[in-house]
Structure formats: structure tokens, C-alpha cells
C-alpha positions as a Markdown table, in Angstrom:
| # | Residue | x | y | z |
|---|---|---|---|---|
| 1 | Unk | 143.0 | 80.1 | 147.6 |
| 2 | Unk | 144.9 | 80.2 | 144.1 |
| 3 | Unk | 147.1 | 77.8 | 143.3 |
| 4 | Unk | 149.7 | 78.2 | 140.3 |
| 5 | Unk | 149.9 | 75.0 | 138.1 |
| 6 | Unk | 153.2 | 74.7 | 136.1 |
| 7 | Unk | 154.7 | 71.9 | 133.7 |
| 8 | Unk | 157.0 | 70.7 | 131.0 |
| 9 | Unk | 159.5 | 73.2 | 131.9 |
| 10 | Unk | 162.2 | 71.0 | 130.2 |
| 11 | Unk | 165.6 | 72.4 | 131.2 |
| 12 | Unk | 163.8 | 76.1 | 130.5 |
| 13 | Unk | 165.0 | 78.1 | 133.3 |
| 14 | Unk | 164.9 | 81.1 | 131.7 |
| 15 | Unk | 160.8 | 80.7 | 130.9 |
| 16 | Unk | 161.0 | 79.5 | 134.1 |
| 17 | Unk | 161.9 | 82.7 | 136.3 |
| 18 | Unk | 159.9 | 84.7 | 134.7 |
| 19 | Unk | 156.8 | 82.1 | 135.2 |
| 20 | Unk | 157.5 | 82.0 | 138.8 |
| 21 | Unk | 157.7 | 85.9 | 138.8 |
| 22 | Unk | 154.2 | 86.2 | 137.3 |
| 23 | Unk | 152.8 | 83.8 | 139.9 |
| 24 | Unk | 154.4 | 86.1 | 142.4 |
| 25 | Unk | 152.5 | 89.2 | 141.1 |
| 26 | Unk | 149.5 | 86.9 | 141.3 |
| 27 | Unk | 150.0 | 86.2 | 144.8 |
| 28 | Unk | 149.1 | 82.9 | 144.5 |
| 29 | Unk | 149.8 | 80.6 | 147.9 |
| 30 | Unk | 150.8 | 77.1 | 146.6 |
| 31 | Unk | 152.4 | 76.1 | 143.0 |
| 32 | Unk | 152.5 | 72.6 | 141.9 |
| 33 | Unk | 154.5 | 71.3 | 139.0 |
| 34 | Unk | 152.8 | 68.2 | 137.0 |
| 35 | Unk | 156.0 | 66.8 | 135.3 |
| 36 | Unk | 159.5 | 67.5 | 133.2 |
| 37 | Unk | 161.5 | 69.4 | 134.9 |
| 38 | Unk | 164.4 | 67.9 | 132.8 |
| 39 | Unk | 164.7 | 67.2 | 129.3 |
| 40 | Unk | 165.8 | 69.4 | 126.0 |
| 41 | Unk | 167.8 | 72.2 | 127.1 |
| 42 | Unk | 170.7 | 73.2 | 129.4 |
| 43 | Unk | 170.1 | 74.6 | 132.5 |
| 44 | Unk | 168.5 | 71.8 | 134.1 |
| 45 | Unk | 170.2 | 71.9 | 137.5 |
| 46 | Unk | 168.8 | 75.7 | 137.3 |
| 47 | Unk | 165.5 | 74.4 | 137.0 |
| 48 | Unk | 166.0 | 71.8 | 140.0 |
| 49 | Unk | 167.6 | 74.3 | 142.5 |
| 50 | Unk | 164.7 | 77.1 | 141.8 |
| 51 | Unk | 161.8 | 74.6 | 142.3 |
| 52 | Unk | 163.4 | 72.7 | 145.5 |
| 53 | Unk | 164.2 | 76.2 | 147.0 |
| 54 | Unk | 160.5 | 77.5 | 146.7 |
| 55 | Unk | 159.7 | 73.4 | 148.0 |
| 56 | Unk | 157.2 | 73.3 | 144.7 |
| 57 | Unk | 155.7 | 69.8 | 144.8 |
| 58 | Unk | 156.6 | 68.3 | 141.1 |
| 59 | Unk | 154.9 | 64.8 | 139.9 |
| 60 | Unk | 156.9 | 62.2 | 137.7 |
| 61 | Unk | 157.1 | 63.1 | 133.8 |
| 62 | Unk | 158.2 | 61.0 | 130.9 |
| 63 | Unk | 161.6 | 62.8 | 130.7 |
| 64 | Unk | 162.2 | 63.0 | 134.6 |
| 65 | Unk | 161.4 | 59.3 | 134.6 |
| 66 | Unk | 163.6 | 58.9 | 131.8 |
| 67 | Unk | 166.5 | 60.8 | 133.8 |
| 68 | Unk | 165.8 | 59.4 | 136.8 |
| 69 | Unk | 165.9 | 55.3 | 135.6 |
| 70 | Unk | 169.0 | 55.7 | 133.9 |
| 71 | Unk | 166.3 | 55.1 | 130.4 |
| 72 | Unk | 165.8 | 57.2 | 127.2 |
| 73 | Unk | 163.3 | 57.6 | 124.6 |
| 74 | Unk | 162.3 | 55.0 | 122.1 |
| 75 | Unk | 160.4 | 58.4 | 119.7 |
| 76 | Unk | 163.3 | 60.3 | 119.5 |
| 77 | Unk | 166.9 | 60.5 | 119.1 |
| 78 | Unk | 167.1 | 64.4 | 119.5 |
| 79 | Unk | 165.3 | 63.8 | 122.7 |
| 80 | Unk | 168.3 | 61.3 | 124.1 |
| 81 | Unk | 171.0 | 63.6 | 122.8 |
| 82 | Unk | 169.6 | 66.1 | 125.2 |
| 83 | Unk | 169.2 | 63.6 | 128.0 |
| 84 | Unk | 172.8 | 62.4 | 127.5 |
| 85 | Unk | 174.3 | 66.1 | 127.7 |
| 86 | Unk | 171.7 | 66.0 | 130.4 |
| 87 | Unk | 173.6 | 63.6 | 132.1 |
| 88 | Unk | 176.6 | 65.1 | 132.4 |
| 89 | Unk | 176.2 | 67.9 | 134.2 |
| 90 | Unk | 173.1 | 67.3 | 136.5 |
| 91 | Unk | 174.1 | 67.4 | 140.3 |
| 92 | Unk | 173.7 | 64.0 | 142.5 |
| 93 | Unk | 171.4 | 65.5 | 145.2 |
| 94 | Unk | 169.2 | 66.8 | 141.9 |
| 95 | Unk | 169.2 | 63.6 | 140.7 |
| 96 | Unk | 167.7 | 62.0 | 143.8 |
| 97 | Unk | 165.4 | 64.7 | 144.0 |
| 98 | Unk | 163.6 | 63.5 | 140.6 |
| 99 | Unk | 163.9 | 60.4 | 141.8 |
| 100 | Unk | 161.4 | 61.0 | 144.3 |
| 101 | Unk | 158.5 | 62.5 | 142.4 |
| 102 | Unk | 155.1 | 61.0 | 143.0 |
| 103 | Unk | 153.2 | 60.0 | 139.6 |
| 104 | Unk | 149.5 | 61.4 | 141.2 |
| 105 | Unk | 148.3 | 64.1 | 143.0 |
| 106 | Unk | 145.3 | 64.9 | 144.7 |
| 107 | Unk | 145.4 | 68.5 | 146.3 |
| 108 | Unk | 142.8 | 71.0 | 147.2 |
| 109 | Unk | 140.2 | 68.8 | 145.0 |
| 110 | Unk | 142.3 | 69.2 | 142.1 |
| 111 | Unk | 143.4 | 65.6 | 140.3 |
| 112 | Unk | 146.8 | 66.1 | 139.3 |
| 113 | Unk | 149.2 | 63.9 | 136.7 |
| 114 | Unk | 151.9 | 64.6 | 134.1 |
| 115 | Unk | 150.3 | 62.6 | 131.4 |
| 116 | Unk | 146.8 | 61.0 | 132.1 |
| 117 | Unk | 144.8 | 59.0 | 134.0 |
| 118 | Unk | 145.2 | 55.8 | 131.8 |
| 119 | Unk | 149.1 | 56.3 | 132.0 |
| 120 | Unk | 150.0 | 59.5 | 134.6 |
| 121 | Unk | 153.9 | 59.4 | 133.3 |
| 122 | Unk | 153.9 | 59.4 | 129.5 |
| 123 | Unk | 149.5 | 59.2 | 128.3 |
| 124 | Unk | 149.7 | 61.8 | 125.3 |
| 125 | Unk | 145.8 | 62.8 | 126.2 |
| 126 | Unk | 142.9 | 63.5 | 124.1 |
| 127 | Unk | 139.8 | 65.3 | 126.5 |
| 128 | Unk | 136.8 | 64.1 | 125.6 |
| 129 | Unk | 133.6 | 64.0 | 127.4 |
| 130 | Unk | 133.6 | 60.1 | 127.9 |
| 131 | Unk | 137.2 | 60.0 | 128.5 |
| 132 | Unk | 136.2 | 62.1 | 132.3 |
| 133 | Unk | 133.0 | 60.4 | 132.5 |
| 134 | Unk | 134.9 | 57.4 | 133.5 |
| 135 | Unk | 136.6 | 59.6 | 136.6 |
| 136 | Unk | 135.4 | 60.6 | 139.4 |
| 137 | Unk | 136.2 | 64.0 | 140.8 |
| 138 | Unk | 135.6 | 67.7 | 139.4 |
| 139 | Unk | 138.6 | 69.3 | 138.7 |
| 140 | Unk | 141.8 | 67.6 | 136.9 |
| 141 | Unk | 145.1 | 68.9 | 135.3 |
| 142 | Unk | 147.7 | 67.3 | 133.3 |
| 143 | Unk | 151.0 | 68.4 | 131.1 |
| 144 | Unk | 152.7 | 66.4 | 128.7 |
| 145 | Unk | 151.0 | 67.9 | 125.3 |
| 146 | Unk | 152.8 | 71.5 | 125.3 |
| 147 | Unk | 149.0 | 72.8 | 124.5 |
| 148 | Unk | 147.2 | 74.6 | 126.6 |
| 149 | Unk | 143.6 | 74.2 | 127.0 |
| 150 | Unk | 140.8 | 74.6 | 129.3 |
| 151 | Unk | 137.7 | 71.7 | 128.8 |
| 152 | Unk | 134.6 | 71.5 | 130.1 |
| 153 | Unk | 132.5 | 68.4 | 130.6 |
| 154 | Unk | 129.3 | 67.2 | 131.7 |
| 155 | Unk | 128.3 | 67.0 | 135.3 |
| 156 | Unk | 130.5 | 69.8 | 136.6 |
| 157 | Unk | 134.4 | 68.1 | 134.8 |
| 158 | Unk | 136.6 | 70.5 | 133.6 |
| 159 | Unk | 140.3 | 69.4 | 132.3 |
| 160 | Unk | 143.5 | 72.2 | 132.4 |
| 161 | Unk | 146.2 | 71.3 | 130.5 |
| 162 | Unk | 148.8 | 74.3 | 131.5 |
| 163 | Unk | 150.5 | 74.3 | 128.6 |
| 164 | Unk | 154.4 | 74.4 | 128.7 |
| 165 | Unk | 156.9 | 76.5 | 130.6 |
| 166 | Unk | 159.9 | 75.8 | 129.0 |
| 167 | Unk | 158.7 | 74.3 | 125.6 |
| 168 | Unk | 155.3 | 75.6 | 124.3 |
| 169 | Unk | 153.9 | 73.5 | 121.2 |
| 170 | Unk | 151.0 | 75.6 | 120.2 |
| 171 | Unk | 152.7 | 78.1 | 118.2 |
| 172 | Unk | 152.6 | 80.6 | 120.7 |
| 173 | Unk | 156.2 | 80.9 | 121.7 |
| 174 | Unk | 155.1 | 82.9 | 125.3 |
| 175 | Unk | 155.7 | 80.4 | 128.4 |
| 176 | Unk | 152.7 | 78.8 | 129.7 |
| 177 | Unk | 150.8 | 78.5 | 132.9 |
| 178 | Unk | 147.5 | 78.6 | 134.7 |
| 179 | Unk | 146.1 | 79.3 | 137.7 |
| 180 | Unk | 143.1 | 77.7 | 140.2 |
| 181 | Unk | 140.8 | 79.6 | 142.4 |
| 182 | Unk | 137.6 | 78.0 | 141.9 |
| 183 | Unk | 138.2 | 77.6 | 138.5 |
| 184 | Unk | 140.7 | 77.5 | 135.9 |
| 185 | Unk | 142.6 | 80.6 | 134.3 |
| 186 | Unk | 145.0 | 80.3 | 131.4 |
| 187 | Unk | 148.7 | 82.9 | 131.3 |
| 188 | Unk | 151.4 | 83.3 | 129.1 |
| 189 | Unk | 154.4 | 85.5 | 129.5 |
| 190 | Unk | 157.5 | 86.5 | 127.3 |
| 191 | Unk | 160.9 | 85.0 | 128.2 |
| 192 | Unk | 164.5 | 85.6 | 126.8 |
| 193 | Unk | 164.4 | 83.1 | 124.1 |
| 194 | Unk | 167.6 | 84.0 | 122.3 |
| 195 | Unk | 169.1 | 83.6 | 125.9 |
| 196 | Unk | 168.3 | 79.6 | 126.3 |
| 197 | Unk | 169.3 | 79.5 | 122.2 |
| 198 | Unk | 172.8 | 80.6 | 123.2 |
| 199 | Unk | 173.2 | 78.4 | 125.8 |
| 200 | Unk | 172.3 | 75.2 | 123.6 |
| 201 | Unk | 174.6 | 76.7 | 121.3 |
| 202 | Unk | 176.8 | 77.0 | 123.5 |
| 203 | Unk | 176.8 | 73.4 | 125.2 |
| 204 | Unk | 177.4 | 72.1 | 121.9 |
| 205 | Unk | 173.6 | 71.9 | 119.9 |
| 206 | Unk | 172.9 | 73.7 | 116.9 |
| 207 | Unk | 169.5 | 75.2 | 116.2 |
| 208 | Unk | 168.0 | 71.8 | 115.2 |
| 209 | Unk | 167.2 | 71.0 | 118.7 |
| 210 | Unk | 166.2 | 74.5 | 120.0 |
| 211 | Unk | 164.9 | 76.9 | 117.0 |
| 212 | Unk | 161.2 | 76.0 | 117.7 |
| 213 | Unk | 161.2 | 78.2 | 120.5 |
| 214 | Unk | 161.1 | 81.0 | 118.6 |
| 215 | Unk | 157.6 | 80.2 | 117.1 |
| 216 | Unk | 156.1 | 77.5 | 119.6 |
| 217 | Unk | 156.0 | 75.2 | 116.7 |
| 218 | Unk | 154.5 | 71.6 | 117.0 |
| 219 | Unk | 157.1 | 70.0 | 115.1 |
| 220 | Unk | 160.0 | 71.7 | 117.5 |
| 221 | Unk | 162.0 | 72.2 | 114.4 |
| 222 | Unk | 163.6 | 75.5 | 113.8 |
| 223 | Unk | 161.5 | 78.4 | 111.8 |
């Protein structure tokens, strides 16, 4: 069985169709998305309708839980600009539909969470090899960072961090996934990135909050 593992998509849906058409070439049978669906750029209801239509499974992330509570960030102020425009335009029945995200997964032996296992919403997680000693369980996967990674521990752990659809932070501006079939596999595929610039642009942001695409820089600022 191989299972497609998405996250942070973040408003993305741009990154997002064309992730969902590479798990489609992969033929993978189940996709689950660990977290943050909503956040940072326009086409969130997008985003919302394409994963309820496929019936993905999502878990709770910071920014969903931030959208969903009617709460905003206490890091950033560019963040709550984007949740507030956010807010404008998000359907009701979308709405609901974050509001009933799970925070945990267990699936097919795989341990699933946005952030970590010491917070599962909003944990910005360091692997280490004593951080998974304290878990039990083989196989775990979390979002939250933007950087993708594959780790592997002692006794038979391994950690997958995804990386991000819609917002990758490792300056590799390609939208991230991975995949599970006994193991985990790490993909990246080119998107329309001038596309979900425009939009922002268009919905009233200037390239402050969205020119980091373009390089998958860490600081999210433009190049």
C-alpha cells in the first residue's frame, strides 16, 4: 500500500494541484494531510473544496486552529494579515470542515501530527534520537517546519517531515511531499509560482508577504 503524505499547504492551491497530480501518477491508494490547509495566501476555499472532494483526511494545524477558533498569531503580524483577508472570503461549510480536524492520527502503523508529539498543533520539532526514544511505535510523520527530512533512529524509528505544499522553507522553491510504502520516500514538483504571486497581488498584498516563494527561503521574505 502507498500512502501520499501532504502538509502546510497554506492557501497554496496552485502547489496543491499539481501535488495531487503527482500522487495520482504514483497511484498511491490513500493521502493524508498532517495540518494547514489555511493560512498565507488566497485561494483557501480552493484548497478546502479539492481536499473535501477527494475526502483526504487532514489533522489540526496551528493556522487551521487559528482559523477555526476565531484566534491569531502571537509571532507574526504578516501571518494575521493573511488570516484576516482569510476571513473574509472563506465559505461557512469550509469553515466547519476545519473545525473538525482531529489533532492525532494513527493509520496503517504510521503516527501522524501537524507539529509534534509534545504539542501535535503548533511543536516546532527538533528529531533527535532521544526525542523518539521516548515514543513508542516505528513509523511517525509531522509538518509544521516547511523542511523536509527523512530520520532515522535507533531500534527501527524513522521521522518524515513532508516538507511543504504550499510554502516550502528549505530554499527549494519545488512543492513538497512524500510517500509510504514500507518506508519513507521524499518528492518535489514545480508549480506556477508567479500564478499564486498574482493572486496575492491581486487580493491586495504586495510581495512582502509572498516573494519567498520564488526561492523557498526560511525567512519568507521576498529575494
Amino acid at each position: 500500500m502507498m500512502i501520499g503524505l501532504i502538509s502546510d499547504i497554506h492557501g497554496n492551491y496552485e502547489a496543491l494541484q499539481r501535488v495531487l497530480s503527482a500522487l495520482d501518477r504514483l497511484d498511491v491508494s490513500e493521502v493524508y494531510c498532517l495540518g494547514d490547509v489555511v493560512g498565507y495566501y488566497s485561494q483557501v476555499n480552493e484548497c478546502c473544496e479539492a481536499l473535501r472532494t477527494r475526502e483526504i483526511p487532514c489533522l489540526m494545524g496551528n493556522h487551521d486552529w487559528y482559523m477555526a477558533s476565531g484566534g491569531f498569531c502571537s509571532r507574526s503580524q504578516s501571518v494575521n494579515d493573511c488570516l484576516a483577508y482569510q476571513r473574509t472570503v472563506i465559505t461557512a461549510d469550509n469553515m466547519a470542515w476545519l473545525r473538525s480536524f482531529p489533532v492525532q492520527r494513527k493509520v496503517h502503523g504510521l503516527h501522524l501530527v501537524h507539529g509534534g508529539w509534545t504539542d501535535p498543533i503548533d511543536e516546532y520539532l527538533k528529531p533527535s534520537a532521544e526525542y523518539f526514544a521516548r515514543l513508542d511505535g516505528q513509523w511517525f510523520a509531522s509538518g509544521h517546519t516547511h523542511i523536509q527530512a527523512v530520520c532515522h533512529y535507533a531500534e527501527g524509528k524513522t521521522y518524515c517531515n513532508p516538507g511543504s505544499v504550499g510554502q516550502p522553507r528549505d530554499n527549494d522553491p519545488r512543492a513538497a511531499f512524500a510517500v509510504f510504502d514500507g518506508g519513507f520516500s521524499l518528492h518535489r514538483t514545480e508549480y506556477d509560482v508567479q500564478r499564486v504571486c498574482d493572486l496575492m497581488h491581486k487580493a491586495g498584498f504586495n510581495d512582502y508577504y509572498y516573494g519567498g516563494l520564488k526561492t523557498g527561503a526560511r525567512n519568507l521574505r521576498r529575494p
